[in-house]
TIMI-2910 file (N, C-alpha, C, CB; in pm, 1 decimal, decimal comma, always signed):
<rs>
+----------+----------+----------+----------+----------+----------+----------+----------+----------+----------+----------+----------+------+
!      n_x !      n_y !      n_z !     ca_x !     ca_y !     ca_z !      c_x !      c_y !      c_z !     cb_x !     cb_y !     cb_z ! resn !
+----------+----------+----------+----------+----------+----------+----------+----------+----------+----------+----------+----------+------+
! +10332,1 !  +8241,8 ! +10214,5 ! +10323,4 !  +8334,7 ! +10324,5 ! +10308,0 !  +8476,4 ! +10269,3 ! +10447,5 !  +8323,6 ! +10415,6 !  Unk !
! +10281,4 !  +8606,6 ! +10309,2 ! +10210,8 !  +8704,2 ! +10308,6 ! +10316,9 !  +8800,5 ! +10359,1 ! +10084,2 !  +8687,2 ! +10380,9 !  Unk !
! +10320,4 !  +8908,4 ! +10267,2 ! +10491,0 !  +8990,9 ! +10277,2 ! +10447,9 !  +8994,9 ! +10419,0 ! +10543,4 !  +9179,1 ! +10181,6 !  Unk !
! +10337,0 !  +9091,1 ! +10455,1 ! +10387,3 !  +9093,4 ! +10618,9 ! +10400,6 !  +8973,6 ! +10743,7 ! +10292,8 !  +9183,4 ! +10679,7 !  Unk !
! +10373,9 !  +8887,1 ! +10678,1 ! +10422,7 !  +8768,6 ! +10786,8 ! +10564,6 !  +8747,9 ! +10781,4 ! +10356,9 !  +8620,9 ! +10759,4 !  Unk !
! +10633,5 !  +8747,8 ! +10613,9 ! +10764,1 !  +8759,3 ! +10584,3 ! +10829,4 !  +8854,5 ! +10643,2 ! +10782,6 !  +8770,4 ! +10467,6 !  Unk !
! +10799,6 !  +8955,0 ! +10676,2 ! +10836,3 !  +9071,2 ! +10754,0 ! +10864,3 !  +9056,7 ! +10908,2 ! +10731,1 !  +9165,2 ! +10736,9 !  Unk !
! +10768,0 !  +9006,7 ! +10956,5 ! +10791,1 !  +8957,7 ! +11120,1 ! +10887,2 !  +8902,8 ! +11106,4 ! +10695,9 !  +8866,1 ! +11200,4 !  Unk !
! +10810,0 !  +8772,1 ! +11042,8 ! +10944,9 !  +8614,8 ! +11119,9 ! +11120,9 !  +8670,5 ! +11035,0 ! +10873,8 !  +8349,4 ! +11004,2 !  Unk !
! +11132,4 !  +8798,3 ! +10961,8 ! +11314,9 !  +8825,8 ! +10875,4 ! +11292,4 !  +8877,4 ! +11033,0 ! +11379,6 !  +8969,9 ! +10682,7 !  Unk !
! +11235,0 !  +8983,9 ! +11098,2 ! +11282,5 !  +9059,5 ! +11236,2 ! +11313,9 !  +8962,4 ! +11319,3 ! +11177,9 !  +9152,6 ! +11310,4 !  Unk !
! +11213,6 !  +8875,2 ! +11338,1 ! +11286,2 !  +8788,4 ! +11449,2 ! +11389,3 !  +8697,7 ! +11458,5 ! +11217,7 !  +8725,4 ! +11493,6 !  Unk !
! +11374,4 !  +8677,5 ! +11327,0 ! +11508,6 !  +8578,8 ! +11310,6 ! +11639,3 !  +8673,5 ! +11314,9 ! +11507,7 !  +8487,4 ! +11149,9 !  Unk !
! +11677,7 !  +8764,5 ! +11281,3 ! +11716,6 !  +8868,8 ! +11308,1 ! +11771,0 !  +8945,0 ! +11427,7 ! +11648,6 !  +8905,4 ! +11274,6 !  Unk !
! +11693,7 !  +8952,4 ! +11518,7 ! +11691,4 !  +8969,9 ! +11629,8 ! +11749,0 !  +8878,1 ! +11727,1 ! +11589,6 !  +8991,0 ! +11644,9 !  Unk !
! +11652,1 !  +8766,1 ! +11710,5 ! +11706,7 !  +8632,3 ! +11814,8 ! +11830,4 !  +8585,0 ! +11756,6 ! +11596,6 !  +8488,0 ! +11824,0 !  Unk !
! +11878,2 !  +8548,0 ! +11643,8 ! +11972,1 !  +8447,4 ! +11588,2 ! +12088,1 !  +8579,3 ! +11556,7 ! +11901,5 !  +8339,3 ! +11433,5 !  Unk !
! +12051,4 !  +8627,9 ! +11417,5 ! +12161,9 !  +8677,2 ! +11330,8 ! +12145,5 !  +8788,2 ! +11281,6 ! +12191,7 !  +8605,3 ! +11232,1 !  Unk !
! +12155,3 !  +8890,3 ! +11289,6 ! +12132,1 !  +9034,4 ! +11178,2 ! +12157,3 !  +9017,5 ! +11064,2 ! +12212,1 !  +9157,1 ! +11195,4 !  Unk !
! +12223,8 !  +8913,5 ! +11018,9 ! +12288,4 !  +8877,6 ! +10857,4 ! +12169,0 !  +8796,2 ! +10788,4 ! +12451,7 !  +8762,8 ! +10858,7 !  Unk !
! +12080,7 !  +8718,0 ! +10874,4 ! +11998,5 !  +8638,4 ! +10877,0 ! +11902,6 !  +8702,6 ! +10760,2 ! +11950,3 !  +8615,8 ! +11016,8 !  Unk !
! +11822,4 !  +8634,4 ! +10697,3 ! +11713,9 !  +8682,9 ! +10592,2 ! +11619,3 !  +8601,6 ! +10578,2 ! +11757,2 !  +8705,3 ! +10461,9 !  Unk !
! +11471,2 !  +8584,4 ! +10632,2 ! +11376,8 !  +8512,6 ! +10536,7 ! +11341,8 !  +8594,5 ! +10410,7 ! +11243,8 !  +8477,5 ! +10610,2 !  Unk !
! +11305,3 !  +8505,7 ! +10319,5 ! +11313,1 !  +8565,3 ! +10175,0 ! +11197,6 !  +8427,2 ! +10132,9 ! +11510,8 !  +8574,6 ! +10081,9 !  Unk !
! +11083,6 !  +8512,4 ! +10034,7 ! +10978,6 !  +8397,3 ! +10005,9 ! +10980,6 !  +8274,9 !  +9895,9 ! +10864,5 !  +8465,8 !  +9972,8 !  Unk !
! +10946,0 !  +8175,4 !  +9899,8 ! +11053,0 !  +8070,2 !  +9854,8 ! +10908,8 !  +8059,1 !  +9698,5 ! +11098,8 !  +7881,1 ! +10009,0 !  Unk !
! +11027,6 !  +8062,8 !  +9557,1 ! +10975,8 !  +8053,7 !  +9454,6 ! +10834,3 !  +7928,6 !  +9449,3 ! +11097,2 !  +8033,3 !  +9369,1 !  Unk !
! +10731,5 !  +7941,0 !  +9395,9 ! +10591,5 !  +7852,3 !  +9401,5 ! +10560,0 !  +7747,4 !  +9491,0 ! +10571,9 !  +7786,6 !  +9286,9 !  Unk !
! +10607,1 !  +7865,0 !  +9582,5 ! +10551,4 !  +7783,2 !  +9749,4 ! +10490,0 !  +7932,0 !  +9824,3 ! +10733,3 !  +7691,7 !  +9881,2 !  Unk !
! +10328,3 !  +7842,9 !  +9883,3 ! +10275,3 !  +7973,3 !  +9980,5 ! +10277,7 !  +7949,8 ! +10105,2 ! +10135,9 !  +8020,3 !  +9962,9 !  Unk !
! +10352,8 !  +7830,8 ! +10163,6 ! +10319,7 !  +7766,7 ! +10285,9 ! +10439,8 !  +7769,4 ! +10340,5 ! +10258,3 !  +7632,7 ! +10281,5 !  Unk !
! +10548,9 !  +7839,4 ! +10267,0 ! +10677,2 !  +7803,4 ! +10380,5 ! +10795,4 !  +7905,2 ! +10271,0 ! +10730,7 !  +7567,9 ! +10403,3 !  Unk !
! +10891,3 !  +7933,1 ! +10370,2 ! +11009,0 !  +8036,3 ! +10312,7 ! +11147,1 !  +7980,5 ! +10272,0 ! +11044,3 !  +8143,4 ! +10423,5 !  Unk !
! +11246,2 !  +8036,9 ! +10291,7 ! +11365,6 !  +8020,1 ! +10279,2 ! +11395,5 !  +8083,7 ! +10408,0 ! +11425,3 !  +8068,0 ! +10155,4 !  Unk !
! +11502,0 !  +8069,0 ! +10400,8 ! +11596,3 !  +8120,7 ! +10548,0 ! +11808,4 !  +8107,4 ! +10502,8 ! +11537,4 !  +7950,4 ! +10727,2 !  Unk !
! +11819,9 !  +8248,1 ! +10539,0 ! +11922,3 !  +8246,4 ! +10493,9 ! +12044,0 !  +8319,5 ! +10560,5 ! +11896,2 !  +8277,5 ! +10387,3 !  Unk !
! +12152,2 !  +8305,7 ! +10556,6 ! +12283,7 !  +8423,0 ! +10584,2 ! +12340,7 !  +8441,9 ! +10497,2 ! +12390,2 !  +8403,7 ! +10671,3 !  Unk !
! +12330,9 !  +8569,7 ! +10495,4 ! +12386,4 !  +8620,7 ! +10352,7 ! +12334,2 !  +8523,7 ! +10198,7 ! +12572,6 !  +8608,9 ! +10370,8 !  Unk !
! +12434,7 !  +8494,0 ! +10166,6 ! +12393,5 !  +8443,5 !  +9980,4 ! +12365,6 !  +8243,6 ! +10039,0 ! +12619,3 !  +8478,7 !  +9803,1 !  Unk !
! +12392,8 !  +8195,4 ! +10206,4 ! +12430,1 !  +8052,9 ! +10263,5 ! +12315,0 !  +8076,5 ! +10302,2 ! +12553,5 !  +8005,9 ! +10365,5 !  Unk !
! +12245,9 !  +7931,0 ! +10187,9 ! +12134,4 !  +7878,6 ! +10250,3 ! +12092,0 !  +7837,7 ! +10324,8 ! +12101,8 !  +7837,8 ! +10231,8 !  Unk !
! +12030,1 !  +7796,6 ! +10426,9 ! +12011,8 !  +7741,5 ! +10615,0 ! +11924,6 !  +7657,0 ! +10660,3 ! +11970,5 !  +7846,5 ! +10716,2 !  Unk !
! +11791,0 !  +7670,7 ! +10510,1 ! +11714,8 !  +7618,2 ! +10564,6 ! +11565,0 !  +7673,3 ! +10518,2 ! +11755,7 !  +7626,7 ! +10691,0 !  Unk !
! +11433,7 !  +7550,4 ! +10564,2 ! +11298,7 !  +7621,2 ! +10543,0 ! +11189,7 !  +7631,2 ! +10648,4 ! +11236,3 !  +7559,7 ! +10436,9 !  Unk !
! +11139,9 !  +7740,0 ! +10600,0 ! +11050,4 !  +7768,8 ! +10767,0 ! +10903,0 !  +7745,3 ! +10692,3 ! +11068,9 !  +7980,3 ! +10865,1 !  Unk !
! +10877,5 !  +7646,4 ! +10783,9 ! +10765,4 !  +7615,2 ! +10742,7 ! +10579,2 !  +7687,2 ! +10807,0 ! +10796,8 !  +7471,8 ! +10765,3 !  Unk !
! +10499,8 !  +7715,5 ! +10788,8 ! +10333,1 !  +7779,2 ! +10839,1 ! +10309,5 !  +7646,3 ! +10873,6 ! +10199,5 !  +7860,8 ! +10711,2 !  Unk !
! +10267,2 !  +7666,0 ! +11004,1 ! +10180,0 !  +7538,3 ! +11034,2 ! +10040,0 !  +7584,0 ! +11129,9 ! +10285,4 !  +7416,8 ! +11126,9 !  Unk !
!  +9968,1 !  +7568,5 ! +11044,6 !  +9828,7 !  +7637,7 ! +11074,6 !  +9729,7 !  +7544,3 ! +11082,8 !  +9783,4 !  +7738,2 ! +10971,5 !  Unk !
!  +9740,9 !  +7388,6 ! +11106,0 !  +9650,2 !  +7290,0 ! +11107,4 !  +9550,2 !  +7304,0 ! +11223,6 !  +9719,7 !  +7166,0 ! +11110,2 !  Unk !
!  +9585,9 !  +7363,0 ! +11308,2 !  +9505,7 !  +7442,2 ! +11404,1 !  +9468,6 !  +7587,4 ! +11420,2 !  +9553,8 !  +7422,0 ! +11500,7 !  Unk !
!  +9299,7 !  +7630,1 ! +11406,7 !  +9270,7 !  +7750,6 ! +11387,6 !  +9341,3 !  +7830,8 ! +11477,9 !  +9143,7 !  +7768,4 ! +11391,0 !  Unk !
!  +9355,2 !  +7817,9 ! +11597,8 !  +9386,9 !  +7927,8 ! +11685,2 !  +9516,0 !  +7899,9 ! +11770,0 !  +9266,5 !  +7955,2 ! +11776,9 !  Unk !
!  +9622,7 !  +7822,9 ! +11682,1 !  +9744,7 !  +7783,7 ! +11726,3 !  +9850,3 !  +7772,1 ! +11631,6 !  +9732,3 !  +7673,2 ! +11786,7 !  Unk !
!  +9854,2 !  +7902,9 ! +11541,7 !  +9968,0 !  +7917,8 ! +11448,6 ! +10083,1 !  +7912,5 ! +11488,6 !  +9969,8 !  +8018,1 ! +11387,4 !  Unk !
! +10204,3 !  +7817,6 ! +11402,8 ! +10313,4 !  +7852,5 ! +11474,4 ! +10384,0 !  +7780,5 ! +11317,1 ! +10339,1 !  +7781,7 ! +11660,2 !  Unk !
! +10509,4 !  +7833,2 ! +11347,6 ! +10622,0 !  +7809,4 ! +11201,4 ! +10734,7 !  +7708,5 ! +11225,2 ! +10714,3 !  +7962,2 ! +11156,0 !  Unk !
! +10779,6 !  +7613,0 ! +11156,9 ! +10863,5 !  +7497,9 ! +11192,5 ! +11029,4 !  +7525,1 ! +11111,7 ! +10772,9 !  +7343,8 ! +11131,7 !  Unk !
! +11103,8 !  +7528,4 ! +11150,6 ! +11232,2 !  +7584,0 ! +11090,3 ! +11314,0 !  +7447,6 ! +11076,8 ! +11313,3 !  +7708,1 ! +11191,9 !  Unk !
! +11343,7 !  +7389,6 ! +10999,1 ! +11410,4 !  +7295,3 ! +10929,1 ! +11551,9 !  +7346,6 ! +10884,8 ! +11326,5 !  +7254,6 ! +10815,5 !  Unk !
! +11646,0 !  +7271,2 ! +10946,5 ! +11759,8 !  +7275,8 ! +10873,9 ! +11851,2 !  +7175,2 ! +10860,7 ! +11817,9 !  +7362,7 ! +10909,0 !  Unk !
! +11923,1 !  +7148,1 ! +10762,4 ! +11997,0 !  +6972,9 ! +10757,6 ! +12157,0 !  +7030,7 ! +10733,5 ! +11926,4 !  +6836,3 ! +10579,5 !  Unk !
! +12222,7 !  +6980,3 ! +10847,7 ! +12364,7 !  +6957,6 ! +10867,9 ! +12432,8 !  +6878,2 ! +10790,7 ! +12389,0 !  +6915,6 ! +10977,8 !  Unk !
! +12495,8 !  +6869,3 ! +10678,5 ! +12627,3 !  +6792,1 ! +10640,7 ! +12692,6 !  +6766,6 ! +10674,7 ! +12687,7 !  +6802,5 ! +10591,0 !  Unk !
! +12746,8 !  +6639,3 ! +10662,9 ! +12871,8 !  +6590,1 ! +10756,7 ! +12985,5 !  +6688,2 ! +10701,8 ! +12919,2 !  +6406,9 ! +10735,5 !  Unk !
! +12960,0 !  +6704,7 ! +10563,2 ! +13111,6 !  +6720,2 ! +10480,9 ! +13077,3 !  +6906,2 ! +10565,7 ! +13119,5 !  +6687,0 ! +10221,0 !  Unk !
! +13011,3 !  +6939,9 ! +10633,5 ! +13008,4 !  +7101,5 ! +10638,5 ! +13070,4 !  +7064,6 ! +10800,0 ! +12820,0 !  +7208,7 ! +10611,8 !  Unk !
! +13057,0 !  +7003,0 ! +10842,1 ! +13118,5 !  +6963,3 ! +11008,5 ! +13265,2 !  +6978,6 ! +11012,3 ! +13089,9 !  +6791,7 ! +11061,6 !  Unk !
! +13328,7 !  +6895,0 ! +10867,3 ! +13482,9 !  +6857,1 ! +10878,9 ! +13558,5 !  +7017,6 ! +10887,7 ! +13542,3 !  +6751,6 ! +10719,8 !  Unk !
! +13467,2 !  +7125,6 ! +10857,4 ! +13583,3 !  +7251,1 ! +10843,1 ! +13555,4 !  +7294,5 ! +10986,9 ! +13555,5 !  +7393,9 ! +10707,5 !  Unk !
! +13487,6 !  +7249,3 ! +11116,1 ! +13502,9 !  +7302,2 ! +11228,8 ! +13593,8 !  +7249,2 ! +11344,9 ! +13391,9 !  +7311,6 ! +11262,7 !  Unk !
+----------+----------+----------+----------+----------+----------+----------+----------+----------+----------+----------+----------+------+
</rs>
């Protein structure tokens, strides 16, 4: 992804979710980010551009059981 696309989707995530929130561009990957709070990883946002004129980004994140037991 392309600093200024990285730039949008940190605002919105930001905005909508978390101010703590951070996309940050994910080491020898151009197709998808990181996603983060603070230094707690969250997850990857993926470009999905398989259609010319219907871009949109897929946000992946996987729950642990063992991360459930402290709530």
């Amino acid at each position: 992804m392309k600093p200024e696309e990285l730039r949008k989707l940190d605002s919105y995530f930001k905005h909508t979710f978390n101010a703590k929130m951070a996309v940050r561009k994910r080491p020898n990957k151009d197709d998808s980010a990181e996603v983060y709070i603070g230094d707690e990883f969250l997850g990857v946002l993926f470009r999905d551009d398989d259609d010319e004129d219907d871009l949109s980004y897929n946000f992946t994140m996987a729950i642990l059981e063992i991360d459930l037991d402290d709530h």
